[in-house]
C-alpha positions in Angstrom: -21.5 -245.7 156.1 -18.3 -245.5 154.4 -18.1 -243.6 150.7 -17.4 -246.3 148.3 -21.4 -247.2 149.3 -22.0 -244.1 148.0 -19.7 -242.9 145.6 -21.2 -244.7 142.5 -24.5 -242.5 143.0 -22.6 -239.7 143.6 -21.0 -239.8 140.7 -23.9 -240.3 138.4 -25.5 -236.6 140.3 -22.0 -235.4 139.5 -21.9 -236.3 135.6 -25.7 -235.6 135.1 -26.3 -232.2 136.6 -23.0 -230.8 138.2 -20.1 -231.2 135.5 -21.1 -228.4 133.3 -20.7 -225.4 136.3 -19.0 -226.8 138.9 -18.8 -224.1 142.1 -16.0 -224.2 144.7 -16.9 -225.8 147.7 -16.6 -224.1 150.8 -14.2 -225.5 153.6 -15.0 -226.3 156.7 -12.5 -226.4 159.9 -12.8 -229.1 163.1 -11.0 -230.1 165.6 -11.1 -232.3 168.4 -11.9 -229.8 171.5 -14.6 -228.3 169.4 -18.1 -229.0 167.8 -18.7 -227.8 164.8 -22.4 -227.3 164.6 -24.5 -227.5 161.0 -27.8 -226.4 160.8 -29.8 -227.9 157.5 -32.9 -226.5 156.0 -34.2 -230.1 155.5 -33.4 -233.3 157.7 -30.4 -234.7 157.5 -31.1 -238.7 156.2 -27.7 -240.0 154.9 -24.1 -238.3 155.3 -19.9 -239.6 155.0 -16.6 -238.1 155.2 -14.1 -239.4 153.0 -11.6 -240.5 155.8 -11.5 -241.4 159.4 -9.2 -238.1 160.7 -13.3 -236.6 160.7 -16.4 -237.5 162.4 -19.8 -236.3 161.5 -22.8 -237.2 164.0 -26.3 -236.6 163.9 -29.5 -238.3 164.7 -29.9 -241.9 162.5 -33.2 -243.0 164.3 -35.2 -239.8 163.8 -34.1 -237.4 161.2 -33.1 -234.1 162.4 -31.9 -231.0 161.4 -28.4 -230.9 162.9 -24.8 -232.4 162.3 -21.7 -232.4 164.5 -18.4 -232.2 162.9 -15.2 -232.8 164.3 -11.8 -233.8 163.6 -8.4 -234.7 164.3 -4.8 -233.4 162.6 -4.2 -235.1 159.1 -4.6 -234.6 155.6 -8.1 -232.6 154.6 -10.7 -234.5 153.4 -14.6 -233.8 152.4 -18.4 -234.3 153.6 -21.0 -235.2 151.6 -24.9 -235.0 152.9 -28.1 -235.7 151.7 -31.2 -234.4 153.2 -34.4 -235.9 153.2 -36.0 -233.7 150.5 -33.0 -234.9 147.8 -30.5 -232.0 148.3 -27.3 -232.5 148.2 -24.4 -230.5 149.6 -20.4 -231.7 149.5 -18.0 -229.8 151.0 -14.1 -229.4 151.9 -13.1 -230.0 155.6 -9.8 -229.4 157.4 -8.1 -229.6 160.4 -8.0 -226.7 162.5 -6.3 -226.0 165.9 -9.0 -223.1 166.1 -12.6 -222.1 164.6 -13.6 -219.0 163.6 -17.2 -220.1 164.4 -19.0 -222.9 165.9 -22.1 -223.3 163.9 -23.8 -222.5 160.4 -27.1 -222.2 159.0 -27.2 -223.4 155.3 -29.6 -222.6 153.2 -30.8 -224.1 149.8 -28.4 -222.4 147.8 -25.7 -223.7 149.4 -26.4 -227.2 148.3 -24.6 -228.2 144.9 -27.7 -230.2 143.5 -30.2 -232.8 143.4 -29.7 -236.4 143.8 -32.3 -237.2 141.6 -31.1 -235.6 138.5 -34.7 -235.7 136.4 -36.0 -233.1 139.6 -32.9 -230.9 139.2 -33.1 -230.1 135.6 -36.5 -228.5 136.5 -34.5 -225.0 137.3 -34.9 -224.1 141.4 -35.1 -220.7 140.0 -38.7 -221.8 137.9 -40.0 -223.6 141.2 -38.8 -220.3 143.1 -40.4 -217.3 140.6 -43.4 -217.2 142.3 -42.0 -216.9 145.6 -39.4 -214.1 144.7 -41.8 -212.3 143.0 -43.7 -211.9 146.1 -41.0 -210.1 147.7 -38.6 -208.1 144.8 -40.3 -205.2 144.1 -41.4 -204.3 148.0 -37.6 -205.1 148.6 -36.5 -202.6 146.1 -39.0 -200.5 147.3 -37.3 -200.4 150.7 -33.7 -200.0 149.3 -34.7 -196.7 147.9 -35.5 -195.4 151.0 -33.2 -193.6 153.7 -33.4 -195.3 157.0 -31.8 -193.9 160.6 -29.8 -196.7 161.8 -31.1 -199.1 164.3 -27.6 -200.9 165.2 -24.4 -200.8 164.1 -21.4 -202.8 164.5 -17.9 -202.3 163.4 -14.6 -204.7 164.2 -11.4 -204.7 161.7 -12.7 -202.1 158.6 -15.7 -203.9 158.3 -18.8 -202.3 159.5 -22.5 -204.0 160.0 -25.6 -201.6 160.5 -29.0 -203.1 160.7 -31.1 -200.3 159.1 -34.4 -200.9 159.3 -36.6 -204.1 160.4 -40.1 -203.9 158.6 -42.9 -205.8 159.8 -45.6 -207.2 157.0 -47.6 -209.9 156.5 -46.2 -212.8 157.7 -43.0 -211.6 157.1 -40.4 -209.3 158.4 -37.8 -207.7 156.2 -34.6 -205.9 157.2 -32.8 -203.9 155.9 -28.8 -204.0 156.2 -25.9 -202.4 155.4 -22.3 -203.5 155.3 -19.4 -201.3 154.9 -15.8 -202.1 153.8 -13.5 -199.5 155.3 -10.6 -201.2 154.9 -8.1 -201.9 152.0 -9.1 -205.8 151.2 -11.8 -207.0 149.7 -14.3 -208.9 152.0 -16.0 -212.0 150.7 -19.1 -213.0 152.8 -19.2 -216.7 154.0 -22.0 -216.3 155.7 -24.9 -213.5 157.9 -26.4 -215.8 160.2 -29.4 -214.3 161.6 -29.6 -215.8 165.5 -32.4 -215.2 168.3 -30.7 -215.0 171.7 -31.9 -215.4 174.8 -30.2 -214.6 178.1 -26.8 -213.4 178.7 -23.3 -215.7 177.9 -22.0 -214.6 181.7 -25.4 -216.8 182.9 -24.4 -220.1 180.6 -27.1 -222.0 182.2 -29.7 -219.5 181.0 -27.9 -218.9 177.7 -30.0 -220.0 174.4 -29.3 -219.3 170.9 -31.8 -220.5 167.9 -31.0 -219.9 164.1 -34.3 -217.4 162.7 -34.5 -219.3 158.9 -34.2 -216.7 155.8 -36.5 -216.9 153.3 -35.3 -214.6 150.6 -32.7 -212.2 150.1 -32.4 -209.4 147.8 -29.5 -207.8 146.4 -27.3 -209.9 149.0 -23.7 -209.5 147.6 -20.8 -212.1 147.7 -18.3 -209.8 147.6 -18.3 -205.9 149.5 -14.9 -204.2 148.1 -12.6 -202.3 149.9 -13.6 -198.9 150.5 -17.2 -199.5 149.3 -20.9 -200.2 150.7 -23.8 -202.5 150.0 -27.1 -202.7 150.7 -29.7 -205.2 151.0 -32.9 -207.4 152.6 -33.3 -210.2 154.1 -37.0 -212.0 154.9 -37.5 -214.1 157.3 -41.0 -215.9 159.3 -42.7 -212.8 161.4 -41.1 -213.0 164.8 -41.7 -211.4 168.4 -39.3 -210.8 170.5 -40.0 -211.7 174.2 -38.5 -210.1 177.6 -34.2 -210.8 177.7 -33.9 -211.6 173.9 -32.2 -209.9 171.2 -31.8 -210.3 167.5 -28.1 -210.9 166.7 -26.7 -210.8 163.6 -23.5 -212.5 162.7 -20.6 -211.7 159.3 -18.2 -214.1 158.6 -15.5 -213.4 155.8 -14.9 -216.0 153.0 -11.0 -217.2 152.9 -10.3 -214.6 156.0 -10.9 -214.2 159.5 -12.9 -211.3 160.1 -16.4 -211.6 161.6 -18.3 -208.9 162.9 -21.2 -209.4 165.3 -24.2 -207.4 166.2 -26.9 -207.6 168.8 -30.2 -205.3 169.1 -32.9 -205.5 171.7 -36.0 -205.2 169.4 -39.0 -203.7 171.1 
């Protein structure tokens, strides 16, 4: 589907609910070697890119969860998806010789609205209280306590630490740290939080699966130079079986620097 089928509705989400706070959107790099693998919290039903240098594939027939991206040199251009449940999310994409990563998990909050604008002005915040209230004050609760370290990870002045991983309810909330040791500022793009099973030197063995995050708290954009930040993420209550570990992966925002950590949970 090419944009101009779309652009007319798009513009209409744009004018109605998007005009009056407008957020950068992110940029993604492809190539031509390379997948670029999207992960979506809802399935995928309609997507474009606004020229031809980019391809973006996923399933048509049965509506899944997952998009390819790739591209060849040329001018940047940008992706526009909607999801089955209305979301939508636009973004920049450019040609790269190289990627930083290969995959992303997006959440809800990455999407930049609704395409059915009536649904939108009800705030996401308002449909979410309830939910965030379930967690906020046993997240603060665990912020003010003083953990022993249960990994910890450091690569280019930026230093990860997974504190604490707290088992309740249905739920399981860690507690993690990052560090800035160095002297720039590190915007997060992303902490992917990845279930791995088997080793990368055995490929054929080799499985990775994105663990979905359900709330954060205190989760900063921003971790300054020479500063530290804490915070929780909850996710679905998980056990881990024999030969898989919990990875978490930093990426930096405008900047190369990603930090990855690995921890056999018993």
């Amino acid at each position: 589907m090419r944009l101009k089928n779309i652009l007319f509705p798009f513009l209409g989400l744009a004018l109605s609910g998007c005009m009056s706070g407008q957020q950068p959107l992110d940029t993604l790099y492809a190539n031509k070697d390379n997948n670029l693998a999207l992960f979506f919290p809802s399935p995928i039903r309609q997507a474009v890119t606004g020229n031809d240098n980019f391809t973006f594939t996923y399933n048509r027939e049965l509506a899944g969860y997952l998009g390819l991206l790739q591209g060849i040199p040329g001018p940047a251009s940008d992706l526009l998806v909607i999801t089955t449940d209305g979301s939508v999310y636009a973004f920049v994409i450019a040609f790269s010789d190289t990627l930083v990563h290969t995959y992303r998990f997006l959440r809800k909050v990455d999407r930049i609205g609704n395409e059915r604008p009536d649904e939108e002005n009800v705030s996401v915040m308002e449909r979410t209280e309830g939910v965030d209230l379930r967690y906020a004050d046993y997240c603060r609760a665990l912020l003010q306590k003083e953990y022993r370290a249960m990994a910890t990870k450091q690569k280019r002045g930026i230093r990860l630490q997974l504190e604490g991983v707290i088992y309740d309810g249905g739920e399981v909330y860690m507690i993690i740290k990052i560090q800035n040791r160095s002297d720039i500022d590190f915007g997060m793009a992303y902490l992917d939080v990845v279930r791995v099973n088997g080793s990368q030197k055995r490929r054929a063995s080799f499985q990775e699966s994105g663990i979905h995050v359900r709330y954060t708290h205190d989760r900063p954009d921003m971790v300054r130079s020479h500063r530290s930040e804490r915070f929780v993420y909850v996710v679905p209550k998980f056990v881990m079986g024999d030969g898989e570990r919990l990875k978490l992966e930093l990426g930096e925002l405008h900047g190369s620097r990603k930090v990855v950590l690995t921890k056999k949970l018993r």
